[in-house]
C-alpha positions in Angstrom: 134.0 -65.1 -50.7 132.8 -61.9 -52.2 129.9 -60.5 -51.2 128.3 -61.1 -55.0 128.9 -64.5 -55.5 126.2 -66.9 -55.1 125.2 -68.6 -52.2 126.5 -72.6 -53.3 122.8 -74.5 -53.8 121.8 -76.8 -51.1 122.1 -80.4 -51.8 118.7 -82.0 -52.3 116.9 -84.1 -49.9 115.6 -87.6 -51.4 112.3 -89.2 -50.7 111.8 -92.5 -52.5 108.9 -93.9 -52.1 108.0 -97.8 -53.1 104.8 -99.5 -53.0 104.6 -103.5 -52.9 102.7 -105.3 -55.5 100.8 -102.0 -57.3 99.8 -102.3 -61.0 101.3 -100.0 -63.4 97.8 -98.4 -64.1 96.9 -98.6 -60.4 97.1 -94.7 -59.5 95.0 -91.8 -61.7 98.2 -90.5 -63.4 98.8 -93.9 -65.0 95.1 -94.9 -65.7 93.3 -95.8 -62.9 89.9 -94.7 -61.3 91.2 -95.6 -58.2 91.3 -91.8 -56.1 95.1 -90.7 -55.8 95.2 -87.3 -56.0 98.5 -87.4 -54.2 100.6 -89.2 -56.3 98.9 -87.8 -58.8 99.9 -84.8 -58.6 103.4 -85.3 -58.0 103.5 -87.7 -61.0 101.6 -84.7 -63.3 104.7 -82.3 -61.8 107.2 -84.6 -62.5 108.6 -87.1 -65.2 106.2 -90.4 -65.6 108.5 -93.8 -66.8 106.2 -95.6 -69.2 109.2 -98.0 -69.7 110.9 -98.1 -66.0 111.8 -102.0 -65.1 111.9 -103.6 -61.8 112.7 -107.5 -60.7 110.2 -109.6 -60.9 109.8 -110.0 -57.2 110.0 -107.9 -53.8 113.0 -108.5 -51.8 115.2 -108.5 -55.4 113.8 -105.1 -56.3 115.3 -103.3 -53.3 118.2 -105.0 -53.2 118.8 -103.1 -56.7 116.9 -100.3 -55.9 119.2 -99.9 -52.8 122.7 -100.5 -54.3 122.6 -100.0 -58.1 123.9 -103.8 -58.8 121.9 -106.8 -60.0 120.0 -108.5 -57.2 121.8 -112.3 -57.9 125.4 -109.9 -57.1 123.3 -107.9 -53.8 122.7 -111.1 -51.9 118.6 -111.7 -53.5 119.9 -114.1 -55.9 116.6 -116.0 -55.2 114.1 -114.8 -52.8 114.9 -116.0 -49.3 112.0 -117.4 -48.4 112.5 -120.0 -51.5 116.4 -121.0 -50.7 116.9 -124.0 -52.4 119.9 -126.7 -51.2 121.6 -126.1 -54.3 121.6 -122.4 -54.3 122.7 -122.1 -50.2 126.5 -121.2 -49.9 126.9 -119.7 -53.3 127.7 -115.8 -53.4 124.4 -113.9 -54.1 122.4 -116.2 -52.8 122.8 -115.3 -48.9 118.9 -114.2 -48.5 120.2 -111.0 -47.2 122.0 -107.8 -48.4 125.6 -109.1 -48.6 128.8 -107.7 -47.6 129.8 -107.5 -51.5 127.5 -104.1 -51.8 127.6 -100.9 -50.4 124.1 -99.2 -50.1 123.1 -95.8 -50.9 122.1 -94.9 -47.2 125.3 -95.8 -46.2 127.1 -93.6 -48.8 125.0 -90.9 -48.3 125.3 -91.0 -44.7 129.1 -91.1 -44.9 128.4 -87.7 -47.0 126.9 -85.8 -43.8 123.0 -87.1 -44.9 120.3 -88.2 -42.4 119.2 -91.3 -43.6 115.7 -92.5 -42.3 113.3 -95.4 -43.3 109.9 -96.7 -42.4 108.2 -99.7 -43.6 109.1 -102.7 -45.6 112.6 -103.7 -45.4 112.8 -107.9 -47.0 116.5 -107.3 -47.2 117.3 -109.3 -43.9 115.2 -110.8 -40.9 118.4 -110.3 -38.3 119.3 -107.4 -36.2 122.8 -107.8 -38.1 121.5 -107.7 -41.5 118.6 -104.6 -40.5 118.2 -101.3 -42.2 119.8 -99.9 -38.6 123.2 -102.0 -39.9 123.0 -101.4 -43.2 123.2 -97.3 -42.6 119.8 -95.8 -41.9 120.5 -93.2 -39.0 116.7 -94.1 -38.0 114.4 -96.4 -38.8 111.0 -98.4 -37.9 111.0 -101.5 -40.2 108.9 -104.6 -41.2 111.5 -107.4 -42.0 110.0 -110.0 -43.9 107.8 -109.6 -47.1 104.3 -109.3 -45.8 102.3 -109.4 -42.0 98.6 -108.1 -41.7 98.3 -104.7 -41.8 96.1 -104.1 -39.0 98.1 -104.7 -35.3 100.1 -108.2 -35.1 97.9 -110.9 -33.3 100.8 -113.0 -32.6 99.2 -116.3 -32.2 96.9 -116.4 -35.3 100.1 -114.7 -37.2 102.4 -117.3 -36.1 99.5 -120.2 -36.9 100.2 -118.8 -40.3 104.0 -119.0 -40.3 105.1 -115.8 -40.5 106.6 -115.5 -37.3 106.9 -113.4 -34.0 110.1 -110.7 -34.9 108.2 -109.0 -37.5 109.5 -105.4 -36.4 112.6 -103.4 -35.9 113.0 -99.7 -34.4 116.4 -98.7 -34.6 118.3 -101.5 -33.3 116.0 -103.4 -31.3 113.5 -105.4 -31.9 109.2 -104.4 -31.9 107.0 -106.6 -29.8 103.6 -104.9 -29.8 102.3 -101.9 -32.4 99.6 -99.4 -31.0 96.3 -100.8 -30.9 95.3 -98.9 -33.8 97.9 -99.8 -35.7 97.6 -99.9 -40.0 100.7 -100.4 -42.0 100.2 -97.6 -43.8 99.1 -94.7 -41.8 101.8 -96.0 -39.4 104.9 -95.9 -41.8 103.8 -92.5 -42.7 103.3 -91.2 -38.9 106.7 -92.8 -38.0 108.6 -91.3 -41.2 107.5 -87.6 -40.5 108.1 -88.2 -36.5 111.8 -88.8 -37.7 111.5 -85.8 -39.7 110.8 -83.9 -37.2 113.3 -85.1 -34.9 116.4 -84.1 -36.9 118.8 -82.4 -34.5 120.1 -80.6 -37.6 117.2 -79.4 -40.0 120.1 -78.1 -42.3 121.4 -81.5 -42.9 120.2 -82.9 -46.1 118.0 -86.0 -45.7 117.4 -89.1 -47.3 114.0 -90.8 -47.0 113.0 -94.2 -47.9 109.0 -94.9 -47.5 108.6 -98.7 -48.3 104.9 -99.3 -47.8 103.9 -103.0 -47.6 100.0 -102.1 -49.4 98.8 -103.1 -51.6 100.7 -106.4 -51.2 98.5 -109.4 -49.9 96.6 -110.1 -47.0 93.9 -107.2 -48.4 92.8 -104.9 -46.0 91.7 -101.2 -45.8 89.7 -99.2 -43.6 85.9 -99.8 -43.8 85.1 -96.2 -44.6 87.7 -96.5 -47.6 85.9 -99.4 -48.8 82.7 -98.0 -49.0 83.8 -95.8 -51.5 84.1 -98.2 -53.9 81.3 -100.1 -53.4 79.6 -101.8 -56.6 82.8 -99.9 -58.9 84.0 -103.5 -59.9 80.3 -105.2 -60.4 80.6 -105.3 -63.8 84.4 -107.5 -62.9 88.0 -107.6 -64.4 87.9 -107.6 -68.2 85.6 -104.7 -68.3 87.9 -103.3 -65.8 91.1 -104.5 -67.8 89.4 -102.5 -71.4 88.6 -99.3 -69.4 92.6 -99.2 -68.3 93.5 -100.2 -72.0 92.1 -97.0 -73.1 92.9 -95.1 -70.4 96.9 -95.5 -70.9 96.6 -95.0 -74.6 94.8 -91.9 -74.1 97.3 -90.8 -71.6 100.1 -91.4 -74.3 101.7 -94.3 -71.9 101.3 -97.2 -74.2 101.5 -96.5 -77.9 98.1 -96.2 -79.5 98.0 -99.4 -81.3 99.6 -101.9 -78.9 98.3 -105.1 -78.9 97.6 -106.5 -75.3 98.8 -110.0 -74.2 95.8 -112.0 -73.3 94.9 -112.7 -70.4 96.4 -116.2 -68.5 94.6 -117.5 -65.0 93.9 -121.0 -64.0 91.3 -119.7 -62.3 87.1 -119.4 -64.1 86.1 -116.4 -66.2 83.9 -114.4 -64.3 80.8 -115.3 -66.7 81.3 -118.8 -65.5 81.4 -117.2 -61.5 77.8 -117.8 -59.5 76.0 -114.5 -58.6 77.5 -115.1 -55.1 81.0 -115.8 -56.5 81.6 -112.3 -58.8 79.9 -110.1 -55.4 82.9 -112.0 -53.3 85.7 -110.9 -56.4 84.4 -107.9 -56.8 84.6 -106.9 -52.9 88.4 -108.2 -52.8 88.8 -105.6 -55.8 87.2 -103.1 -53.7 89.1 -103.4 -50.8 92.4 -103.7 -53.2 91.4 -100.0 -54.0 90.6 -98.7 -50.7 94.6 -99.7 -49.8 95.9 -97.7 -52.7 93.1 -95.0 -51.7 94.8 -95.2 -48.2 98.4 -95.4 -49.3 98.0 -92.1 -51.5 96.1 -90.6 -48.5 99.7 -90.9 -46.4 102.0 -90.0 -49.4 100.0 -86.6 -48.9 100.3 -86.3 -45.4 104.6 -87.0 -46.1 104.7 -84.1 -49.1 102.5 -81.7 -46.8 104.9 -82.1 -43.9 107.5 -81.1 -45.9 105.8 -78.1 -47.9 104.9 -77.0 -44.5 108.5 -77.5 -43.5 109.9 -75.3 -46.6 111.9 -78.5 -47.5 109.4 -79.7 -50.4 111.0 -77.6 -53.2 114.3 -79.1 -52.2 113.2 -82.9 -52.3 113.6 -85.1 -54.6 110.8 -87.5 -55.1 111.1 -90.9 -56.8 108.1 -93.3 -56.7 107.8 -96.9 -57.8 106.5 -99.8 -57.2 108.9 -102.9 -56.4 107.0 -105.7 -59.2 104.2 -106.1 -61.5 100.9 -106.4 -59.8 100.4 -110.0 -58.3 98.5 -112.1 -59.9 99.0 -115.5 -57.7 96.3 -117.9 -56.8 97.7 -118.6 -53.6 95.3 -121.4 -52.7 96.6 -123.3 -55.9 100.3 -123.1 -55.5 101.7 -126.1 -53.9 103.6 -125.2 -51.0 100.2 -123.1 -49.8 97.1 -124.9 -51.3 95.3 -127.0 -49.3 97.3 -126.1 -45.9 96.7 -122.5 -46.7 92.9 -122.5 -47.2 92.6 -124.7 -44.0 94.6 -122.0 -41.9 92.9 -119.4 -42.8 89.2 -120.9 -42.6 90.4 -121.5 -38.8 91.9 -118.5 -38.0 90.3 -115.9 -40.0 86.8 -114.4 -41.2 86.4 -114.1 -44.8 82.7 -113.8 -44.6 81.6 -110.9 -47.2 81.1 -108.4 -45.4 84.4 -108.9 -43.2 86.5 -108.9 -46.2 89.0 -106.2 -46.0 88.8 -106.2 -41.9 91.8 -107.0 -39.9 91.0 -110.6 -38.9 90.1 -111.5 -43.0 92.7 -113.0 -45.4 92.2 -112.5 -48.8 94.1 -112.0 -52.3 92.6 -111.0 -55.8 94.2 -113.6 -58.3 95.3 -113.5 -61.8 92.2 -111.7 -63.6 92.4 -108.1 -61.1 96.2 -108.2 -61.4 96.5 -108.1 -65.5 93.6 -105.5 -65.1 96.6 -103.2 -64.3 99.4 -104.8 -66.1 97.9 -104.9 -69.6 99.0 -104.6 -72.1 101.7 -106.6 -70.7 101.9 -110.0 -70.5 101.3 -111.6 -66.9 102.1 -110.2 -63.6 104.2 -110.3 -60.5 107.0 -112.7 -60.1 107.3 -113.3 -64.3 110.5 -111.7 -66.1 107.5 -110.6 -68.8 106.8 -107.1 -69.1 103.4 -107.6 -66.9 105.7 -108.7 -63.9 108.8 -106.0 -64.3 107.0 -103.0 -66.1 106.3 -100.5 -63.3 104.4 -97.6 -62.2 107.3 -94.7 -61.9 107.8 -91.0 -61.4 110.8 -88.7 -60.5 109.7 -85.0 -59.2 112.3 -82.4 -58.6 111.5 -78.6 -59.0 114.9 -78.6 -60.8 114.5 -81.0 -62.8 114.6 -79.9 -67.1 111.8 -82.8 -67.5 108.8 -81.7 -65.8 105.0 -82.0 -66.5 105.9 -84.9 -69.0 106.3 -88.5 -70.0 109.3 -90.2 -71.0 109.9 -93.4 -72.8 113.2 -94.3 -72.3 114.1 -97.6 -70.9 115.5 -97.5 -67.6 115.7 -100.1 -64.6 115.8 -100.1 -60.3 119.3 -100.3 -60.5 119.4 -96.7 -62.0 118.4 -94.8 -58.8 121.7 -95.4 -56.8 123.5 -93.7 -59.1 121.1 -91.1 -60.4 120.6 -90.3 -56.7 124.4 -90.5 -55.8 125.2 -87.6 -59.1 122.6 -85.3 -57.4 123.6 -85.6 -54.4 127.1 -85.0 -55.6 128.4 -88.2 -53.8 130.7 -90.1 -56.1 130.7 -94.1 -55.7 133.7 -96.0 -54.1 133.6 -98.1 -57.1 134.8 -101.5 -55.8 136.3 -100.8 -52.5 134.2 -99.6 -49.6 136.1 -99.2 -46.1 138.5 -102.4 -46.3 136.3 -104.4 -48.4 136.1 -105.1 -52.0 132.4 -104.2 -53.5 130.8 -104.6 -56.4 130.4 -101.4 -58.9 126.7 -100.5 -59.9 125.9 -101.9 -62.7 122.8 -99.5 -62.9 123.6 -96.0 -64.7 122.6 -92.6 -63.7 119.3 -90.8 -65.3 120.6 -87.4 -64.3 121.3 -86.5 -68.2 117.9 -88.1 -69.1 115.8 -86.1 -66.8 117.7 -82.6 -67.6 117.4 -83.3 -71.1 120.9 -83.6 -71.9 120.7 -87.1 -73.4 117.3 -88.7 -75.2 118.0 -92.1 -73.4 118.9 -93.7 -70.4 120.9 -96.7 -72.1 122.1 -97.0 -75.4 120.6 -99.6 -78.2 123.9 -101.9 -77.6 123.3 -102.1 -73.6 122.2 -105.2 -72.3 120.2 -106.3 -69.3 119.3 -109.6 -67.4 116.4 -110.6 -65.4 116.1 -114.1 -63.8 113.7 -115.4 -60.8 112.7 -119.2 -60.2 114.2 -119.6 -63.1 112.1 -117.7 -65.2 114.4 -115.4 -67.4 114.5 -112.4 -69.8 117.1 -110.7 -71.8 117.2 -107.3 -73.6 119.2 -105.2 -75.6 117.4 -102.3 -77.2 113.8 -103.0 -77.8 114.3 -106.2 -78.7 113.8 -109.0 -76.2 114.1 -112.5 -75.2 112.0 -114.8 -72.7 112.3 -117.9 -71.5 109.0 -119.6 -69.1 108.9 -123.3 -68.0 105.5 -124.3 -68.4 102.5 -123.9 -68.0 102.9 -120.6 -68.2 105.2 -120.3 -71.2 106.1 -123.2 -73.4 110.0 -124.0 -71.9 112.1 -122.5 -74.6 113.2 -119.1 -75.5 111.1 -116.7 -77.4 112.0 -113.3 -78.8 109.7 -110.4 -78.9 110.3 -106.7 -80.7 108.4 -104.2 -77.6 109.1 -101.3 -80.0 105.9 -102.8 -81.7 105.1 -105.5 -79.5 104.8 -104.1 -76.3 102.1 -106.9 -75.1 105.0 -109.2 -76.3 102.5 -111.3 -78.4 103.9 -112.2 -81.6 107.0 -114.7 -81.1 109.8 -113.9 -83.9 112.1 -116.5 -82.6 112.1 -118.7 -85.6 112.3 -115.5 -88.3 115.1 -113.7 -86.6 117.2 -116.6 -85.3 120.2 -114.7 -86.1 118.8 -111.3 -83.3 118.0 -114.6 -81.0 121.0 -115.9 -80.9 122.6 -112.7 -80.4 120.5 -112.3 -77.1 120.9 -115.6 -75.9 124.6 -114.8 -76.2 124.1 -111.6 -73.7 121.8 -114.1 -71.5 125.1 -115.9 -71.3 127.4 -112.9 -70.3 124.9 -111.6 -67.7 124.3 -114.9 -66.2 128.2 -115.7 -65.6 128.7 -111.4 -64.9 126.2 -111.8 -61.9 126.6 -115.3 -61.3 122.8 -116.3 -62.1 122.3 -120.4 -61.0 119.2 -121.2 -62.9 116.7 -123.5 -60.8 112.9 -124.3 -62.2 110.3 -123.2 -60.3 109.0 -126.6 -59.6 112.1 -127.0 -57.5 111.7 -124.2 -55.7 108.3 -124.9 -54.8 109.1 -128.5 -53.9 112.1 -127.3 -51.7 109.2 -124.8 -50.3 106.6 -127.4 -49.4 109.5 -129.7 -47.6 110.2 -126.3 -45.2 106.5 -126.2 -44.4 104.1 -123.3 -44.9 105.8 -119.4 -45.2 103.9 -116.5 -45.9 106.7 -114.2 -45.6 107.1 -113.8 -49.8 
């Protein structure tokens, strides 16, 4: 090589991070008045996605986020936890990643990465389906979807059905965390401890930080609480206009978008007692005080690394796996009454014990469409509320920086955008003896250097579908289908471009742009091999497998 050409440009180092169940306007940069200075300033660096898309639900998510495809293709067809007899057997529906995909740790890893995760995995609940198998070099990893976030009491846990195996460390199973164990200052401790203990610092790294907050039980430090004290008195829809106006003024929702309103089975809170909205309000509080606390540990990550000198050379993705969640646990059949009775004799949800370790509490409906509005609904619904995201990429070589971008763009795009950066090409559908599925995601790579104005083109398609809920879209124009109550059964078609709240159904004056979705709906569903089930099934299969609060 002569002595005046270039030295060839390190390949970047990848740190995606996901947080479980945050609203889109849950952090400063998108909104909120919640204190995330962290994330906010990486977002403010970076590119913010006004229009990124994941599934409607956690475990589907990553399995997109993690191997490009759609999540009925990945093995998430329906969430495991809701297996119904109909839906066991078929290909897509194993509960677990499947053999059918390759994942981007594993590619990566073949390419001479480290590959390192901690926190929330929901992608298998087996040593054989772990991250450890599925090509993380090191890993410390909560299987199943949710577990207090304080240390594991295994008998009051287990009273609640989640189950003893809750942990992983490499290829072994956890049985006791420190005894001042919270999830999130723990994933982060763990994540820069494998940092640290690279044996080759030069090797390029891939990071996944999965944190399992703000996702239900609630709980934060009491000292982060306290910050927040009396912030929600005034309760959701003030909260829900105050957002409203803060993502317009931000420029992430167009000026005059009309928000959905609001849908809960649950009372207003002018119809709450005095003693009702102080109890609401507190659950709001300590919701905070875990975002608080997760932004807190992003910074402690992104410090290790400046201090490291490996910062510049990161790439940094953040999202959150769903729309914020919105369920009133107590009234959904399979936990209702048996729910509220296990709690009341295992846990303390006196006031001020809410948020503590040995509570159990969710925020319901109201809270959640606080931070999805405008959209329509929340966690779990193929409606913008439940598969609009929060989402930021941050790259000091990136040609989009210190802006917002618009274009449409789903989970399934990272594999691919992070595969072209890392200069990794994709096996397409052969992976070592075994015939894989091709991502069906595409990379954002000419996006974010401003090579191209969009991610996918007006003619491109894409499918969501989860308890049989569903959602087609090509373009800005889009199609929905909810069984009631929450929708009225049939399709109805929405234009986002001006209807971003999706509140104006133009079904019956453009039957012609209906039918023209409903004939994508059809090539996605038999493409991915989508089984459609009602929800009402699933919850019925649910409630005859007794009580899990794994989701």
């Amino acid at each position: 090589m002569s002595s005046t050409t270039p030295p060839a440009r390190k390949r970047p180092n990848f740190l995606v991070i996901v947080a479980d169940d945050l609203g889109f306007s849950d952090l400063g940069a998108f909104g909120a008045e919640i204190a995330t200075p962290n994330l906010d300033a990486l977002a403010e660096a970076g590119l913010r996605l006004t229009d990124f898309h994941s599934a409607p639900a956690c475990s589907p998510t990553r399995s997109m986020l993690l191997t490009g495809t759609d999540h009925h293709i990945a093995g998430i067809g329906t969430m495991a936890e809701a297996m119904l007899p109909q839906l066991q057997g078929l290909p897509g529906y194993e509960g677990h990643l499947n053999d059918r995909v390759v994942t981007v740790q594993e590619l990566l890893r073949d390419a001479g990465y480290t590959t390192l995760l901690s926190g929330k995995w929901h992608l298998g609940l087996t040593l054989e389906t772990s991250p450890h198998a599925r090509g993380f070099d090191r890993s410390f990893a909560l299987l199943p979807g949710a577990a207090n976030h304080y240390r594991f009491d295994p008998e009051r846990e287990v009273s609640l059905g989640i189950g003893r195996t809750l942990y992983t460390e490499d290829d072994r199973f956890v049985e006791k965390l420190p005894d001042d164990f919270y999830s999130s200052d723990y994933f982060a401790t763990r994540l820069i401890e494998f940092l640290d203990g690279r044996a080759d610092k030069d090797q390029p790294f891939f990071a996944y930080l999965a944190f399992s907050a703000p996702h239900w039980p609630l709980q934060a430090p009491d000292e982060v609480i306290a910050k927040y004290k009396g912030l929600y008195d005034d309760g959701p829809e003030a909260l829900r206009q105050r957002r409203l106006k803060r993502v317009k003024d931000l420029g992430l929702v167009p000026e005059d978008a009309v928000p959905h309103p609001v849908v809960a089975g649950d009372r207003a809170w002018e119809d709450l007692t005095p003693e009702e909205r102080t109890r609401s309000a507190r659950k709001m509080e300590v919701y905070a005080a875990m975002v608080d606390r997760l932004d807190e540990n992003v910074g402690r990550v992104v410090e290790h690394l400046r201090a490291a000198g490996e910062l510049e050379d990161t790439v940094v993705i953040f999202l959150s796996d769903n729309g914020a969640e919105g369920a009133l646990l107590e009234a959904i059949p399979v936990f209702g009454t048996a729910l509220v009775s296990l709690i009341e004799q295992n846990y303390d949800n006196s006031l001020d014990n809410i948020g503590r370790g040995n509570s159990f509490v969710w925020y319901g409906p109201r809270w959640a469409q606080a931070a999805t509005a405008p959209s329509r609904l929340y966690k779990t619904f193929t409606t913008e509320g439940g598969i609009r995201v929060v989402s930021f990429i941050t790259w000091s070589r990136l040609a989009r920086q210190q802006t917002i971008g618009h274009a449409f763009a789903t989970a399934m795009d990272i594999t691919p955008t992070i595969l072209e950066l890392a200069g990794v090409p994709h096996p397409g559908t052969a992976y070592k003896g075994r015939a894989v599925e091709a991502p069906r995601g595409k990379s954002l790579v000419p996006y974010l250097q401003a090579v191209e104005d969009e991610v996918h083109g007006p003619d491109h398609a894409v499918g969501w579908e989860l308890f049989g809920r569903r959602g087609i879209r090509r373009g800005d124009w889009k199609a929905v289908h909810l069984p009631a109550p929450e929708g009225p059964g049939r399709w109805q078609l929405y234009d986002l471009a001006t209807d971003p709240g999706e509140t104006a159904d133009l079904a019956a004056s453009h039957p012609a742009k209906l039918a023209e979705l409903l004939g994508d709906w059809d090539a996605y569903a038999a493409e991915t091999g989508t089984v459609v089930v009602p929800l009402t099934e699933a919850l019925e299969a649910l409630a005859a497998g007794g009580l899990k609060l794994d989701a």
